[in-house]
BALOFI-187638 format. One line per field, with one value per residue (C-alpha): z, x, y; residue number from 0; residue in three letters. Coordinates in pm, whole numbers. Example, Ala and Ser with C-alpha at 12.3 -4.5 7.8 and 13.67 -1.06 7.14 Angstrom:
BEGIN
z c(780:714)
x c(1230:1367)
y c(-450:-106)
i c(0:1)
aa c(ALA:SER)
// end
This chain:
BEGIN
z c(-9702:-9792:-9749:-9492:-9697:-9643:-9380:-9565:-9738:-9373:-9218:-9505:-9473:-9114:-9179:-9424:-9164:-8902:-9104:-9201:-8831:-8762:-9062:-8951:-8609:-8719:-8937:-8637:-8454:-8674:-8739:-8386:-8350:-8364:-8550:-8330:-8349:-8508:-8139:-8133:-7797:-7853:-7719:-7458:-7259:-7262:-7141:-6881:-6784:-6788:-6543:-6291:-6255:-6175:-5963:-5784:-5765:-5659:-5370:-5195:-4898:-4866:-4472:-4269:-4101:-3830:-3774:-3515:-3340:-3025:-2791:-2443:-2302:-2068:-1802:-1708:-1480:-1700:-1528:-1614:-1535:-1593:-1780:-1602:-1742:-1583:-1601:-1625:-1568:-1561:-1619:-1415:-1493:-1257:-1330:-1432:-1781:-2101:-2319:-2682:-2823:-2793:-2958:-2978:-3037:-2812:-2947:-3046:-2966:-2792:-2684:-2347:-2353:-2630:-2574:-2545:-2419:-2492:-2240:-2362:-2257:-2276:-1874:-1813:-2004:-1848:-1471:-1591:-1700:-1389:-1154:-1352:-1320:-957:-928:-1090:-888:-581:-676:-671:-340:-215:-411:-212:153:93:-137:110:344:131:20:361:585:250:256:161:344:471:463:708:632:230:336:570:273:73:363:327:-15:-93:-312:-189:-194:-562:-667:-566:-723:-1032:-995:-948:-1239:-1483:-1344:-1389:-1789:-1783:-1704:-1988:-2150:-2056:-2186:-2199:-1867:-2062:-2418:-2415:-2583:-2529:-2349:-2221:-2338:-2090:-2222:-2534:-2754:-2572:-2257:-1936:-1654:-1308:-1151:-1067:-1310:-1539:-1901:-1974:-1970:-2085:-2103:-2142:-2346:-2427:-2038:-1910:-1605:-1539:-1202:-1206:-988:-885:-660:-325:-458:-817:-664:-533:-904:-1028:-992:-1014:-1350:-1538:-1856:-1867:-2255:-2253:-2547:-2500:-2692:-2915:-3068:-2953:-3246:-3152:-2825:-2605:-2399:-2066:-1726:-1428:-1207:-875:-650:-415:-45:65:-67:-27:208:43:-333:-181:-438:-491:-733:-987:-1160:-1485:-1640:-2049:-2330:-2516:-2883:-3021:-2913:-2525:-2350:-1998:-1874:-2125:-1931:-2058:-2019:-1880:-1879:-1600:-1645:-1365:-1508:-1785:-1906:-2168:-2460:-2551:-2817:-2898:-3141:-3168:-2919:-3183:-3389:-3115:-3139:-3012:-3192:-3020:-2641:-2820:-2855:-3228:-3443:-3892:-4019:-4375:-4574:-4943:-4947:-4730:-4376:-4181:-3809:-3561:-3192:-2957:-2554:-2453:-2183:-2014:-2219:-2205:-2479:-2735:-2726:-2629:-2526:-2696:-2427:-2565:-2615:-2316:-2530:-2742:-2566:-2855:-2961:-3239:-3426:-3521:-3514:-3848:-3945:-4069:-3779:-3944:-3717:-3958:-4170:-3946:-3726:-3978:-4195:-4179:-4208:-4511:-4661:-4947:-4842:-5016:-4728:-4832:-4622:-4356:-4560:-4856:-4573:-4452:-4791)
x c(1958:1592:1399:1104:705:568:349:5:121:214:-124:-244:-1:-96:-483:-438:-220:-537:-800:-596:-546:-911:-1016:-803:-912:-1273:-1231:-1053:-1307:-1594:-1384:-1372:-1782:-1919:-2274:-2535:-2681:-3019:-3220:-3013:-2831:-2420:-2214:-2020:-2326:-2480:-2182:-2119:-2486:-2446:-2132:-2352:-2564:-2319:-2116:-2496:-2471:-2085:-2206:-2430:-2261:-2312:-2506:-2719:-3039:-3256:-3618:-3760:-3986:-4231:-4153:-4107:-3741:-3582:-3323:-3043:-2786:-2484:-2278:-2117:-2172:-2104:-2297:-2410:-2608:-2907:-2813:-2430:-2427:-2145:-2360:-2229:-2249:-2497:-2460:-2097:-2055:-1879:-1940:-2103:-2165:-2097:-2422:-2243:-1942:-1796:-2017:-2305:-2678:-2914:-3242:-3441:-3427:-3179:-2963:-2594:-2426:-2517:-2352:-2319:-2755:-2641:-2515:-2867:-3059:-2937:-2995:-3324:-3431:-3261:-3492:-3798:-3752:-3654:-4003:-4141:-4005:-4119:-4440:-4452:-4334:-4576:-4873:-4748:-4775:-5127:-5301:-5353:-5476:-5766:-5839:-5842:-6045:-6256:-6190:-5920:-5677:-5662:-5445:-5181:-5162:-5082:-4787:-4691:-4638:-4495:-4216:-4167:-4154:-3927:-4198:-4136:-3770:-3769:-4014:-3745:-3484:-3697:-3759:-3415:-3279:-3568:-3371:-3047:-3161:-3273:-2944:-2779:-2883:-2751:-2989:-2999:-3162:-3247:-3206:-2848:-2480:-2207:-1942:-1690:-1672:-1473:-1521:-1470:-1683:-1525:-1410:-1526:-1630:-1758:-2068:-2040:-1763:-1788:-1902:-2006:-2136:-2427:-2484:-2782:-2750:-3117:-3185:-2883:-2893:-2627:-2512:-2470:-2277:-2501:-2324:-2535:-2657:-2817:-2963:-3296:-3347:-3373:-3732:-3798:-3976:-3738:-3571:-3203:-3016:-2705:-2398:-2087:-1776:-1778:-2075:-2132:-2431:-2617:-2780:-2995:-3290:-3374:-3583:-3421:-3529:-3441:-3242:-3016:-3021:-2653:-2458:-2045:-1887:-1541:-1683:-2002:-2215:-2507:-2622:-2905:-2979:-3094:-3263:-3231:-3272:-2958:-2923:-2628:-2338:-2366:-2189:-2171:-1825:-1850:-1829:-2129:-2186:-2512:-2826:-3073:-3389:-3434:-3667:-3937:-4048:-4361:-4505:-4198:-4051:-3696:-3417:-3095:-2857:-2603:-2832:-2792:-2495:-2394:-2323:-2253:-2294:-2653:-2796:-2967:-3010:-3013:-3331:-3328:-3639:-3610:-3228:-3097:-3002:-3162:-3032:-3295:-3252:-3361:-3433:-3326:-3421:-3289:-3096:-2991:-2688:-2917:-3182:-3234:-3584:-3704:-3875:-4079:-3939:-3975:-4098:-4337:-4415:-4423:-4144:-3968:-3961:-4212:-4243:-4129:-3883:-3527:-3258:-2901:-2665:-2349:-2178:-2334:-2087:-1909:-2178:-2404:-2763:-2941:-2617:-2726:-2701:-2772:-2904:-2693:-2644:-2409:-2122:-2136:-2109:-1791:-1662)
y c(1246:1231:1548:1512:1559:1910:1916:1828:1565:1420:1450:1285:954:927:940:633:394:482:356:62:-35:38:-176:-482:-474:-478:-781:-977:-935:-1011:-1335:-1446:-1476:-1781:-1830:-1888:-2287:-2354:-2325:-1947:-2022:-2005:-2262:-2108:-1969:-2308:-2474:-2244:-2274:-2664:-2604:-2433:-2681:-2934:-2731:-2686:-3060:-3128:-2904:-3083:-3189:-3624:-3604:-3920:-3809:-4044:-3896:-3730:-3958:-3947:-4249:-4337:-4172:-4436:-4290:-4602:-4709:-4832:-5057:-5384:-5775:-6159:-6362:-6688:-6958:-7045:-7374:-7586:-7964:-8229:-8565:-8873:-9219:-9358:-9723:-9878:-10033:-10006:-9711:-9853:-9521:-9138:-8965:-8613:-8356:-8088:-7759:-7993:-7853:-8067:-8100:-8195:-8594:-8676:-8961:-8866:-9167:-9541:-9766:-10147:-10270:-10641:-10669:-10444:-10685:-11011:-10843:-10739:-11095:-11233:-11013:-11105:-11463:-11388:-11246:-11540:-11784:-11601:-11615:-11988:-12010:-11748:-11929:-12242:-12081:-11917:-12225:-12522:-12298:-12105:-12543:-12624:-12367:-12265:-11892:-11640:-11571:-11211:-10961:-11078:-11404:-11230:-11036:-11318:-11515:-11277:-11200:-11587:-11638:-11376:-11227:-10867:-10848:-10971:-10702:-10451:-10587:-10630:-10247:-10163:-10380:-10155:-9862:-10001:-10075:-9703:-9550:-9702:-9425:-9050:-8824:-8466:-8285:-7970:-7800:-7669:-7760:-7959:-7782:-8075:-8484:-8612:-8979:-9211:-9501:-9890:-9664:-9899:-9605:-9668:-9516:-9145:-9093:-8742:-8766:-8470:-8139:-7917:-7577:-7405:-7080:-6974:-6896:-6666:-6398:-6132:-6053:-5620:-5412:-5162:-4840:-4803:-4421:-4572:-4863:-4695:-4596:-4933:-5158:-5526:-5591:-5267:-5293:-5418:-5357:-5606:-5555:-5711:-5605:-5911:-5779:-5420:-5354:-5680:-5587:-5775:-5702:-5852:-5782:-5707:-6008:-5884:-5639:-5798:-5654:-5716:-5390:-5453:-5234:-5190:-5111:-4946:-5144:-5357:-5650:-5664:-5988:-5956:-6221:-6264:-6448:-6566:-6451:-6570:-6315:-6341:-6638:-6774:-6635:-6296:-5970:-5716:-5358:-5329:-5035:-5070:-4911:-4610:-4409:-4380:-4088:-4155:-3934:-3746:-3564:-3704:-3667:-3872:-3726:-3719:-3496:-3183:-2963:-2617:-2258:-1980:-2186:-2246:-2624:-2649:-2925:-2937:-2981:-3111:-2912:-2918:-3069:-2789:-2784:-2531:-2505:-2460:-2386:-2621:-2649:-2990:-3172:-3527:-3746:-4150:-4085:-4269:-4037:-3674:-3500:-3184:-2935:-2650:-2350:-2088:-1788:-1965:-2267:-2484:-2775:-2620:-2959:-3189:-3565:-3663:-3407:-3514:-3481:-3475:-3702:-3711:-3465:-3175:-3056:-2780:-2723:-2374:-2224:-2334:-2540:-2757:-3161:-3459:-3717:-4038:-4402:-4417:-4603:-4366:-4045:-4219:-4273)
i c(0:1:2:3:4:5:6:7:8:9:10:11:12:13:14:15:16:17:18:19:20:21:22:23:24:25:26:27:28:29:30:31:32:33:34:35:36:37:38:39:40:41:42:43:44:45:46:47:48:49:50:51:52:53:54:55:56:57:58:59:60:61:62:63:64:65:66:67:68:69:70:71:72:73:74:75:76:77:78:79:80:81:82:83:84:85:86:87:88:89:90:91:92:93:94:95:96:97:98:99:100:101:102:103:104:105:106:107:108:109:110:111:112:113:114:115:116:117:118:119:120:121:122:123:124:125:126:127:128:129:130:131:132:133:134:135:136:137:138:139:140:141:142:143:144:145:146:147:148:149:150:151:152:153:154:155:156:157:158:159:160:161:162:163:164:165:166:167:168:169:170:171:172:173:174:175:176:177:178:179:180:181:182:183:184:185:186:187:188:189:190:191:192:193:194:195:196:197:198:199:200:201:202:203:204:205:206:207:208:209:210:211:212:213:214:215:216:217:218:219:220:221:222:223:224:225:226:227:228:229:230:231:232:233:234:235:236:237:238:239:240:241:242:243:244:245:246:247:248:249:250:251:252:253:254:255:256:257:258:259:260:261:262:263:264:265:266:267:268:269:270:271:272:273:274:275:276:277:278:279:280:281:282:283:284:285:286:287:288:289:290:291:292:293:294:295:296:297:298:299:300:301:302:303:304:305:306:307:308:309:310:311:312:313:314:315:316:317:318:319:320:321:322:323:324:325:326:327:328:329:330:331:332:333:334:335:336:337:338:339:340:341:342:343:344:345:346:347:348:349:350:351:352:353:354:355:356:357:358:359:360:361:362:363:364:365:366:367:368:369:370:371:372:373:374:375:376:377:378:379:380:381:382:383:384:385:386)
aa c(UNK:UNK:UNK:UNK:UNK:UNK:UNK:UNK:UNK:UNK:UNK:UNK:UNK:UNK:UNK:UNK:UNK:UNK:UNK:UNK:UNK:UNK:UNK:UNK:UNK:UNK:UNK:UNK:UNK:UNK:UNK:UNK:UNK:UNK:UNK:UNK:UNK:UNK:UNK:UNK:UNK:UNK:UNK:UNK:UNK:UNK:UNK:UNK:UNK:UNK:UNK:UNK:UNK:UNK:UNK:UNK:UNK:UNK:UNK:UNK:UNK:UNK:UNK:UNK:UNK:UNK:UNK:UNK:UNK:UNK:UNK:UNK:UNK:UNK:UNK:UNK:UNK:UNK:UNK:UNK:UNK:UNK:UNK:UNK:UNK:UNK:UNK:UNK:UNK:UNK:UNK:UNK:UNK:UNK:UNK:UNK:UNK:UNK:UNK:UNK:UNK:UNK:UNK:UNK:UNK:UNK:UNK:UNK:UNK:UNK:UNK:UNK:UNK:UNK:UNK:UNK:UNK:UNK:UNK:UNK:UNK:UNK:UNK:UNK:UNK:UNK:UNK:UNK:UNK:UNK:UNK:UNK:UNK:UNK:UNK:UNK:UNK:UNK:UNK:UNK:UNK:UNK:UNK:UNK:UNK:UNK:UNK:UNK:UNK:UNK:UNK:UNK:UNK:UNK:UNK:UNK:UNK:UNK:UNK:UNK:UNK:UNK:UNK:UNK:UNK:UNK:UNK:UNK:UNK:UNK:UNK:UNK:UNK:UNK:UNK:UNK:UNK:UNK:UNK:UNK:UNK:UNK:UNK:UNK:UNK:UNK:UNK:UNK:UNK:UNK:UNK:UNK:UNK:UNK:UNK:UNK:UNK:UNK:UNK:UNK:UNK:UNK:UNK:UNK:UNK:UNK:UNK:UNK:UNK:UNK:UNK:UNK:UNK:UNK:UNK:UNK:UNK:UNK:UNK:UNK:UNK:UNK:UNK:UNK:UNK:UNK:UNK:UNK:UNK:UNK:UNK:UNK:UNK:UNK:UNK:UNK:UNK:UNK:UNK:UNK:UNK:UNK:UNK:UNK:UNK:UNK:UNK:UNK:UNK:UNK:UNK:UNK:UNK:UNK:UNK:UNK:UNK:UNK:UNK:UNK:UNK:UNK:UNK:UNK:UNK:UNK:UNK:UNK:UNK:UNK:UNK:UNK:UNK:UNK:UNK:UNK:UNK:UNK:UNK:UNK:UNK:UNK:UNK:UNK:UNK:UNK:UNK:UNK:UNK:UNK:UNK:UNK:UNK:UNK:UNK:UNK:UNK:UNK:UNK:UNK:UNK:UNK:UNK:UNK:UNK:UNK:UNK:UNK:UNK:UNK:UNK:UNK:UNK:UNK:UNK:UNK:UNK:UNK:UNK:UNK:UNK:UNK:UNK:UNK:UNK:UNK:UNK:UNK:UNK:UNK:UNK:UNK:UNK:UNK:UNK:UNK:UNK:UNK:UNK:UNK:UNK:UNK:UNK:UNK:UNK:UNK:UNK:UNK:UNK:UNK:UNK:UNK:UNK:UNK:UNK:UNK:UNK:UNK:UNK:UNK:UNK:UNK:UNK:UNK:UNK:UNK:UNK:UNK:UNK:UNK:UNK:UNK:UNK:UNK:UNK:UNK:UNK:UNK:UNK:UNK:UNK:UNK:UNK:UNK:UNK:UNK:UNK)
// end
């Protein structure tokens, strides 16, 4: 068994093995440091720095804002209607005859005074020369009645001894028929009544067809008007001469504008509603037949402050819309007056009597509803905010 050291010699051992720890710890640590570079920043801060900053950026919530704009706020009846054309006609044959040629196609667009239908002009040219020589022949005979008579008594004769002759000769008669045979020529030719398109061809190129037999139709598309069920309590709101906005679900973001034309009297006892026609241009996406959802002007208020009605929000049972100022949202509270869905008004405020926003400012109208006071945003299109 080995004999312990005397106490000294202990105290002494254990003095050595501290500084030796000490001593490697120090050196560890000295060997972890990294030198600073040449500009005497150190790696780590700068990248944490650089981190920040994009993190700063990553933040920035993607929102779309619409401006806030001073405009005319119109109030509307919405309701619903059919589209009519001004205009639908099934073009007849007015003379019989063989078809010779069929100008157009089902869908085709045509103007006022186009020729759609050729019908076979040889028959219409024979009758025509027939009547003329009628006519000429006619003549003759009433030359023959009225000349002896002028050599004989020396003077011309008057005017009823003129239609005398001309009742005799047959003169008169074959005037008509040479007018009538012109017309017959004429209607060899269906033409277009009005600029429309070609809805129905009911008929073929060598078809023979008798007078008053269906060719065709045309529809005129420019000039439509919407018949729109008004209820009896809306219709004193709506004027002669107001603004009508017509979308149709074919093409809900392609509106149309028209006038109302007129405000029906009869109101329908069982659906307690009126009519309003609208009158409107065509523009591509409405159709005769199409059912459209319909805003009547009622009222129009002028001068005023609006902001997109999808811009307002509540907190708290308070309305307030995000302002974007220096790419952060800043709520501010708002008093809000009437609004058409599309567009809401901004009353002043009751303490200060002033509009709290200006005309101008950005509204935010997507990628509001969570967000809070002051929130950094990035204002982005619409398709990247619904990415």
């Amino acid at each position: 068994m080995r004999p312990h050291p005397p106490p000294r010699r202990r105290a002494a051992l254990l003095s050595r093995l501290l500084a030796t720890a000490l001593l490697v710890g120090t050196l560890t640590g000295l060997g972890g440091c990294k030198p600073k570079d040449a500009a005497g920043e150190g790696g780590p801060a700068d990248s944490t720095e650089t981190n920040a900053a994009t993190s700063g950026r990553s933040l920035s919530l993607p929102v779309v804002g619409q401006p806030v704009r001073r405009g005319d706020l119109v109030l509307s009846v919405i309701t619903t209607g059919r589209v009519r054309s001004e205009a639908v006609t099934t073009l007849k044959a007015e003379a019989a005859g063989t078809i010779e040629r069929v100008r157009v196609t089902p869908g085709a667009r045509v103007r006022k005074g186009d020729v759609l239908i050729q019908l076979d002009s040889v028959p219409f040219v024979l009758a025509l020369q027939e009547a003329e020589a009628a006519v000429d022949q006619a003549y003759l005979k009433y030359q023959d009645l009225i000349i002896p008579d002028s050599i004989v008594t020396g003077q011309a004769p008057d005017a009823a001894k003129r239609r005398n002759a001309e009742a005799r000769s047959g003169l008169a008669t074959a005037r008509v028929q040479l007018e009538r045979a012109k017309l017959e020529r004429a209607r060899a030719s269906i033409v277009a009544p009005f600029d429309g398109v070609i809805d129905r061809l009911e008929v073929s190129t060598g078809e023979r067809v008798g007078a008053g037999e269906d060719l065709l139709t045309v529809v005129d598309v420019d000039n439509l008007w919407i018949e729109a069920s008004v209820l009896e309590h809306d219709l004193p709101l709506i004027k002669r001469g107001g603004e009508a906005v017509v979308t149709t679900a074919a093409m809900p973001d392609k509106p149309a504008t028209g006038t109302i034309a007129s405000v029906l009297p009869l109101v329908d006892s069982v659906t307690r509603s009126g009519r309003a026609l609208v009158k409107i241009r065509g523009n591509g996406a409405l159709r005769p037949g199409m059912y459209a959802d319909v805003q009547l002007e009622a009222t129009r208020l002028p001068g005023r402050v609006l902001v997109p009605s999808r811009a307002v929000i509540e907190r708290d049972g308070r309305p307030l819309v995000f302002v974007v100022k220096e790419s952060r949202a800043q709520w501010v509270y708002i008093n809000p007056g009437r609004s058409n869905g599309v567009d809401t008004e901004v009353l002043p405020d009751s303490t200060t009597k002033e509009i709290p926003v200006a005309v101008g400012d950005t509204v935010l109208v997507s990628g509001h509803l969570t967000l809070t006071h002051d929130a950094p945003v990035r204002l982005v299109a619409v398709s990247e905010s619904e990415e």
